[in-house]
C-alpha positions as CSV (number, residue, x, y, z in Angstrom):
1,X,138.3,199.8,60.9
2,X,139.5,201.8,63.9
3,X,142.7,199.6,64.4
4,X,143.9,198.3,61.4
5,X,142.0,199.5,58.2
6,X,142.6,203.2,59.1
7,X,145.8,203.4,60.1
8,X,146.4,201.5,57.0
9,X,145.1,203.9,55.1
10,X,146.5,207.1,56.8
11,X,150.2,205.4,55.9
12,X,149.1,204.2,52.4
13,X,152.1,207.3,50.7
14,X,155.1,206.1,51.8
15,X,156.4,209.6,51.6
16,X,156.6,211.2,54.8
17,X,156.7,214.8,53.0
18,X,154.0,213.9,50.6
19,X,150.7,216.6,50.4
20,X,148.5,213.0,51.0
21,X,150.6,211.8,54.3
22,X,151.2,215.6,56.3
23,X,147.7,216.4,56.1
24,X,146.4,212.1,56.6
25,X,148.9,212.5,59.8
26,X,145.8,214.0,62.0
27,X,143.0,212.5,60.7
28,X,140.9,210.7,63.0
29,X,138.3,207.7,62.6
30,X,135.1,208.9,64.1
31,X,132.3,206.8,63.5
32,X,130.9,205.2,66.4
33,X,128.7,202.1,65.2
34,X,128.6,199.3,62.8
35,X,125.4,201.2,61.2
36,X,126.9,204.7,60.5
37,X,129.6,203.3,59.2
38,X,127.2,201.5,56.5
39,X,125.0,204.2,55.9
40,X,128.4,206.1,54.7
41,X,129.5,204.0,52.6
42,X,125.9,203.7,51.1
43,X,125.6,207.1,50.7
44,X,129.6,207.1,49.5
45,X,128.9,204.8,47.1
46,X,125.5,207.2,45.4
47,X,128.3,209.9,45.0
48,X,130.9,207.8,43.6
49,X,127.7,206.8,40.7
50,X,127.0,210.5,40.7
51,X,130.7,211.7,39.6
52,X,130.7,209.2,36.8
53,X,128.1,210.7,35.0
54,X,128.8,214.3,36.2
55,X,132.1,215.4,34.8
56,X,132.0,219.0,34.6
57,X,131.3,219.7,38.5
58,X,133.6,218.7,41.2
59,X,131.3,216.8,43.6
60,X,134.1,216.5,46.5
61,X,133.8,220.6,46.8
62,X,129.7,220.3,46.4
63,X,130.1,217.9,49.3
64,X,132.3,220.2,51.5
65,X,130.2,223.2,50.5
66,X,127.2,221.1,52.0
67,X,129.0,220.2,55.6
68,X,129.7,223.7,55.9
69,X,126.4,225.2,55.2
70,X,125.3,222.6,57.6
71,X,127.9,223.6,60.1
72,X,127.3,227.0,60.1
73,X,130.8,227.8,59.2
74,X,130.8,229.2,55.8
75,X,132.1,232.1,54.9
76,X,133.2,232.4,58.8
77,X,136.9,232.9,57.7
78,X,136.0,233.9,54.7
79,X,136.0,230.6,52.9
80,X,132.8,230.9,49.8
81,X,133.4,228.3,47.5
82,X,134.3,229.6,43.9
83,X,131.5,228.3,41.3
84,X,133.2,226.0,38.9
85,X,132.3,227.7,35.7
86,X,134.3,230.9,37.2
87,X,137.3,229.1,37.6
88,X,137.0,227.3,34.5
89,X,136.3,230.7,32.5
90,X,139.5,232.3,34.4
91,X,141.4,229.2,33.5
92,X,140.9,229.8,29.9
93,X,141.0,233.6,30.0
94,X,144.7,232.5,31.2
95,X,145.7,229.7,29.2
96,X,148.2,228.3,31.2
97,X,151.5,226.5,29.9
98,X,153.2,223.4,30.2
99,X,156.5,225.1,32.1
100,X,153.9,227.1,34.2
101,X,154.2,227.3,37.7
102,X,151.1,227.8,39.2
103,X,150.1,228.9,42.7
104,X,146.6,229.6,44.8
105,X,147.8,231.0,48.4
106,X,144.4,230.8,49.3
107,X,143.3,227.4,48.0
108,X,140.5,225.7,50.1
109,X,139.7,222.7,48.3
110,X,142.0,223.2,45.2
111,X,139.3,224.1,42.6
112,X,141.6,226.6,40.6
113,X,144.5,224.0,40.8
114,X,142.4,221.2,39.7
115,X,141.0,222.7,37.0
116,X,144.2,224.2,35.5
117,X,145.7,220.8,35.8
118,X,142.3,219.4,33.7
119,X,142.8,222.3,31.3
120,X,146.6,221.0,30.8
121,X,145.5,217.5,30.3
122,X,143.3,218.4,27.7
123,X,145.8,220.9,25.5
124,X,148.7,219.7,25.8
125,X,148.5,216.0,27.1
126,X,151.2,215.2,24.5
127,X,153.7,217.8,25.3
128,X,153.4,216.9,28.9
129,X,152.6,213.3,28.7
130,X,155.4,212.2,26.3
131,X,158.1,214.2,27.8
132,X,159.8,213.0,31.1
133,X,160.7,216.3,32.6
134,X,157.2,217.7,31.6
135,X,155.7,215.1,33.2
136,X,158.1,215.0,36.4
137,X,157.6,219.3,36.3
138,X,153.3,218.3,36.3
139,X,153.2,215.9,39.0
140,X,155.8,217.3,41.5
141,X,156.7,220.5,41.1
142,X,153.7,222.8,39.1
143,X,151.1,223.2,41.3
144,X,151.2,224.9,44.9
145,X,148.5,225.9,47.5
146,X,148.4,226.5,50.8
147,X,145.3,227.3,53.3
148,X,144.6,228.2,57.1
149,X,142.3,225.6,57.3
150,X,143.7,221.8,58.4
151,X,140.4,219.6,56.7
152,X,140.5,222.1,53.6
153,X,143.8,221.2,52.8
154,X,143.1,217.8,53.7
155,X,140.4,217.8,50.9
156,X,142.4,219.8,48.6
157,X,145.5,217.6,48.4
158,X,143.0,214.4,48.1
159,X,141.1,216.5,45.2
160,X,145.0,216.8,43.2
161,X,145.6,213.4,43.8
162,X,142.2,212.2,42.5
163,X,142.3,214.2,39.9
164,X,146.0,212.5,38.8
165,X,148.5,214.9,40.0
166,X,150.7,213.0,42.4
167,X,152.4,215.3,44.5
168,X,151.6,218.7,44.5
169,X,152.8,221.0,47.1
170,X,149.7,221.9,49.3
171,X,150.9,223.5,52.7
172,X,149.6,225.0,55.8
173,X,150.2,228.5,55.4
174,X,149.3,231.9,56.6
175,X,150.0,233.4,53.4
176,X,149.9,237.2,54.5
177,X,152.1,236.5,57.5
178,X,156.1,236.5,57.7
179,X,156.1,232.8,57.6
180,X,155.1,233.0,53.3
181,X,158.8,234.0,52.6
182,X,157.6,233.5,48.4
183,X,159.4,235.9,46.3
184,X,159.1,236.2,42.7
185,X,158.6,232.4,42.2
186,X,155.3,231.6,40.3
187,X,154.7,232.3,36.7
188,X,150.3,232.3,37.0
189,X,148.9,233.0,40.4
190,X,145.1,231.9,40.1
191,X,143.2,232.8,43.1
192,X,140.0,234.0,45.1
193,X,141.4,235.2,48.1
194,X,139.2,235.5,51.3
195,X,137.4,239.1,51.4
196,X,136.4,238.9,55.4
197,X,137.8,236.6,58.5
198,X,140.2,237.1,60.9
199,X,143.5,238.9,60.4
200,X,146.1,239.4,62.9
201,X,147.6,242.7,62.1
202,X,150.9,242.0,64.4
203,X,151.9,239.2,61.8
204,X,151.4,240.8,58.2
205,X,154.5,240.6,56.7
206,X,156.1,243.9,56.6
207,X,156.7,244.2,52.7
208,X,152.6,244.2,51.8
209,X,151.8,247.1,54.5
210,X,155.3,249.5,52.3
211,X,153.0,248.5,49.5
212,X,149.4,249.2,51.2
213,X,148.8,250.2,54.9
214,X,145.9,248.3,55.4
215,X,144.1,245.4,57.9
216,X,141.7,244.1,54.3
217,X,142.5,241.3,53.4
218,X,141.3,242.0,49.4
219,X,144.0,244.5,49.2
220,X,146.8,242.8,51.3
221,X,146.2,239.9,48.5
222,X,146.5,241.8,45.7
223,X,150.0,243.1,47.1
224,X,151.1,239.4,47.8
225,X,150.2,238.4,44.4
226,X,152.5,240.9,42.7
227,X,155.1,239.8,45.7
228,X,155.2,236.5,44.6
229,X,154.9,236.3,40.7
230,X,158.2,236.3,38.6
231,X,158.8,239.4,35.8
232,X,156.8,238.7,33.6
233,X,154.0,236.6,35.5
234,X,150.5,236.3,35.3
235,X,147.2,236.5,37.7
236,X,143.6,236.3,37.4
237,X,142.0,236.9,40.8
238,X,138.4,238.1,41.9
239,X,138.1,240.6,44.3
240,X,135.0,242.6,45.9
241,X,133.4,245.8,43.7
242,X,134.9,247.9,46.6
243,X,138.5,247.3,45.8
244,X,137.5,249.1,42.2
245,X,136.6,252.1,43.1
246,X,137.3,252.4,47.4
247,X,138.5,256.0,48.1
248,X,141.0,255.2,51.4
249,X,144.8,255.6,50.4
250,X,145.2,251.7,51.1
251,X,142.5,251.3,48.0
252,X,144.4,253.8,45.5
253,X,147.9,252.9,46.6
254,X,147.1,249.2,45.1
255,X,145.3,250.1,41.9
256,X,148.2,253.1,41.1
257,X,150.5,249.9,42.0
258,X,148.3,247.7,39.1
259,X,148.3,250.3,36.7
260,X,151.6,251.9,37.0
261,X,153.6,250.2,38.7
262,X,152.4,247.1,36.1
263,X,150.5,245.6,33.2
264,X,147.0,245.6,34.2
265,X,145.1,244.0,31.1
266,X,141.5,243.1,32.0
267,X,138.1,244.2,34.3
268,X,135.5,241.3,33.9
269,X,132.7,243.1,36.3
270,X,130.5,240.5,37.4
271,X,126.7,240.5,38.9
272,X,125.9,240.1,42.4
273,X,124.3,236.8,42.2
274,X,127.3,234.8,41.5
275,X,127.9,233.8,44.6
276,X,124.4,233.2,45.8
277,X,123.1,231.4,47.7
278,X,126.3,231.9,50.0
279,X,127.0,235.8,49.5
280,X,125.4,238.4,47.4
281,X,128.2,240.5,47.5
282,X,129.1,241.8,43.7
283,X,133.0,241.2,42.2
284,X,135.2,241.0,39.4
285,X,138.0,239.7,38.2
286,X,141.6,241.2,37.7
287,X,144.2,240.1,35.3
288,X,147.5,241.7,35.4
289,X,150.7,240.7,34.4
290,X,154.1,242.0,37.0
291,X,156.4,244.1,35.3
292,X,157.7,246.2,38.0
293,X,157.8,249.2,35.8
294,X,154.3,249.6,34.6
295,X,153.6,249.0,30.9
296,X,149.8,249.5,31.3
297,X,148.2,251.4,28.0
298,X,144.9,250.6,27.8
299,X,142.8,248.0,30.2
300,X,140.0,246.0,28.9
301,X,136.4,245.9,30.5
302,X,133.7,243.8,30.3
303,X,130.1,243.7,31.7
304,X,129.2,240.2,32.7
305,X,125.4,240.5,32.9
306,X,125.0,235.9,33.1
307,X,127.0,233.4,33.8
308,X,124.8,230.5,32.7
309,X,122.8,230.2,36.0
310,X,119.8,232.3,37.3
311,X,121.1,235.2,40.0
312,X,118.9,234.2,42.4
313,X,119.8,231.5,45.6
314,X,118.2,228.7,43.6
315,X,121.0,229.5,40.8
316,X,119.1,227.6,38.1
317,X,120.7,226.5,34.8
318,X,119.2,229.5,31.9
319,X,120.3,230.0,28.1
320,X,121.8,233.6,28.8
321,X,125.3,233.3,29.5
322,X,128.4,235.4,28.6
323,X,131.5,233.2,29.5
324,X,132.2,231.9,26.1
325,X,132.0,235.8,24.7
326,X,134.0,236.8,28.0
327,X,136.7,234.1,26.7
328,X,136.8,234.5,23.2
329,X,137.0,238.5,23.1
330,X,139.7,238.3,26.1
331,X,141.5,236.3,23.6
332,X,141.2,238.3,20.7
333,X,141.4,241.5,22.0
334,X,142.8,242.9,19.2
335,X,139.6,243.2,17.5
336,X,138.3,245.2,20.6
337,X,139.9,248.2,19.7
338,X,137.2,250.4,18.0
339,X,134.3,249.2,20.5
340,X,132.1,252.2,21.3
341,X,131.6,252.5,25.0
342,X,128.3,251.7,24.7
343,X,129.1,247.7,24.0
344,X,129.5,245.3,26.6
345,X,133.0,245.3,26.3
346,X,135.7,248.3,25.4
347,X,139.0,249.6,25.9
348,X,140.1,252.6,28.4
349,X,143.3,254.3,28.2
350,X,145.4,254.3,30.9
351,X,145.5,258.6,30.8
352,X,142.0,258.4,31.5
353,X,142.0,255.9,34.3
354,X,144.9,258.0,35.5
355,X,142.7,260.9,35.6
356,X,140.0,259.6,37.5
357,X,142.2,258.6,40.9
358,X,142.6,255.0,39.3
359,X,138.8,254.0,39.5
360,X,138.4,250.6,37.9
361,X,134.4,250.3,38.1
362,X,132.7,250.1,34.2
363,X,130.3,252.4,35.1
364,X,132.8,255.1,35.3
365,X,133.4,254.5,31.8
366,X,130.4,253.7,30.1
367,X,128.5,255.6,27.9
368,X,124.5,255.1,28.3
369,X,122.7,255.6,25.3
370,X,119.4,257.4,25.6
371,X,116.7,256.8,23.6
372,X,114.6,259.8,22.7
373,X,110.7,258.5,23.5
374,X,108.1,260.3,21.6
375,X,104.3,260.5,23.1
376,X,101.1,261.5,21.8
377,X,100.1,265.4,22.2
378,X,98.5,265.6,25.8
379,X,94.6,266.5,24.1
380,X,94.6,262.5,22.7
381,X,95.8,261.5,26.0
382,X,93.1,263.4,27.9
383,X,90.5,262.1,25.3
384,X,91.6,258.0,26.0
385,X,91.1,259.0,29.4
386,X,87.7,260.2,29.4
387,X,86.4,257.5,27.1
388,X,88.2,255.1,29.5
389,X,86.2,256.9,32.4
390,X,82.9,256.8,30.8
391,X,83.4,252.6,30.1
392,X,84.1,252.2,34.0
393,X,81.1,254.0,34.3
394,X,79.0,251.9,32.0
395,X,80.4,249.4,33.8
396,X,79.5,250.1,37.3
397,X,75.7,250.9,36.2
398,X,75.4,247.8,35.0
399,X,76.4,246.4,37.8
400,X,74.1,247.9,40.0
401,X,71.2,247.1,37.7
402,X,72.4,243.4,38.5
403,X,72.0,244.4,42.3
């Protein structure tokens, strides 16, 4: 295994500049005994049964999500795991196209890459499928990522491939830094960029501190997205409550940049518990499209109160669950229009948001509606009470005649 099998392996792509071959180029053989090396492929060989029958989760990232909870590493450079039903609801909110080019530049083990390509396959796998540029766009040239982290990349370009997408561009990249020279290139950006983790202030590229002076990482993201999208492009991307409604010039300057310097369409506000058992930490996602001379009228909100799974850390499967709605009024929202802001969903216009220093939190906006409660005059009250008193006496009398 350690002299030929692996090495045969590690040179299977005979493309030297191939995703599969840059990031096989390190990889090392480390198991030390017959045994181990049985009980793997035992073990391999369970999972491999377990994705056959399990389609709608990706059981590479469960895995990965398991070694680092075992590690102790999670969440150490920021690195939680987006659920799969997130990205699959931000994939449809988005709809991407055929001549799409798509980019994550924080993309850990691919999950919004590999399920935009599934959502592809499945709506348009004739356009694509039957048309040799479509198809040559798909496999080569559609789909970017790029990471900090050597084995997530390593994961993530094995998780395109797997998943039939032959060469996608997944690179090491410090995306913030000078070294991501992207400009106006990608037409959907899909992304849940780190909110924590190291960050090197010396090396931010210059262009995202004009935009917001800042060391968080949440915000410097949100400036790189709108760096990197063509006129006319498209993100969905979740970011912490704080970025909503934070007060610091670096938190405004951003969300005046959203709002009028751009289109910003939607606010999904999601609970707390949908990261759990990894972080409790609340979020929501943004959708904006870059026009570079505002365009935002009205944005869109919408309460998330489930997401199919209980908000606890066991995150049990449970009947509430708003995604489908979330989906289905993002599309048609159109028919939103005369929503009272009592629903869970309803326009703002942009004057308003304006007016209130560019908050973006729902509850800003929402109208509670009280219910007037009507009780009994206070003489019944005080009557239920003394016939209530005179039973506990009853009661303790006859308990003492038991004594």
């Amino acid at each position: 295994m350690q002299e030929w099998v692996f090495p045969f392996i590690k040179n299977l792509h005979g493309d030297k500049d191939s995703a599969y071959s840059k990031y096989m180029d390190d990889a090392i053989f480390k198991l030390p005994t017959p045994l181990l090396l049985s009980k793997v492929v035992d073990c391999l060989d369970d999972i491999y049964s377990q994705m056959a029958q399990l389609h709608d989760s990706d059981i590479r990232g469960d895995v990965y999500e398991y070694l680092l909870s075992k590690i102790s590493q999670s969440g150490r450079n920021g690195q939680f795991r987006t659920p799969r039903h997130i990205i699959r609801m931000m994939v449809e909110m988005m709809e991407p196209k055929p001549d799409d080019v798509i980019c994550d530049p924080a993309c850990g083990t691919s999950g919004f890459l590999v399920t935009a390509g599934d959502y592809l396959k499945e709506t348009h796998r004739e356009e694509i499928f039957f048309d040799r540029e479509k198809k040559n766009h798909y496999m080569n040239e559609m789909f970017h990522g790029y990471d900090m982290d050597r084995t997530m990349l390593r994961i993530g370009a094995m998780n395109m491939m797997t998943h039939g997408i032959e060469n996608p561009s997944i690179q090491y990249r410090d995306s913030l830094s000078d070294q991501n020279t992207d400009r106006a290139q990608y037409s959907l950006i899909l992304a849940n960029p780190p909110f924590k983790g190291s960050l090197d202030a010396e090396i931010v590229s210059a262009d995202l501190l004009k935009v917001c002076k800042t060391k968080k990482t949440e915000l410097l993201f949100l400036a790189l997205f709108l760096r990197m999208l063509k006129v006319g492009g498209r993100c969905a991307c979740i970011v912490p409550d704080g970025v909503l409604f934070g007060s610091s010039s670096a938190h405004r300057a951003i969300r005046r940049e959203l709002v009028e310097g751009n289109r910003l369409e939607a606010v999904v506000s999601m609970p707390s518990g949908v990261f759990k058992p990894y972080a409790g930490v609340s979020t929501a996602v943004l959708v904006f499209t870059k026009t570079g001379h505002g365009g935002t009228d009205r944005v869109w909100f919408y309460d998330m109160k489930a997401d199919g799974y209980s908000l606890d850390d066991k995150r049990t499967p449970v009947a509430e669950n708003d995604i489908p709605d979330i989906v289905n009024r993002f599309r048609h929202r159109e028919q939103e229009a005369d929503r009272p802001r009592t629903a869970q969903s309803f326009f703002v216009p942009v004057e308003e948001i304006v007016a209130n220093g560019y908050d973006l939190s729902i509850s800003k906006y929402r109208q509670t509606e009280y219910v007037p409660v009507e009780y009994p005059p206070t003489g019944e009250i005080l009557d239920e009470l003394e016939a209530l008193e005179q039973e506990v006496a009853a009661g303790l009398r006859e308990l003492r005649g038991m004594l």
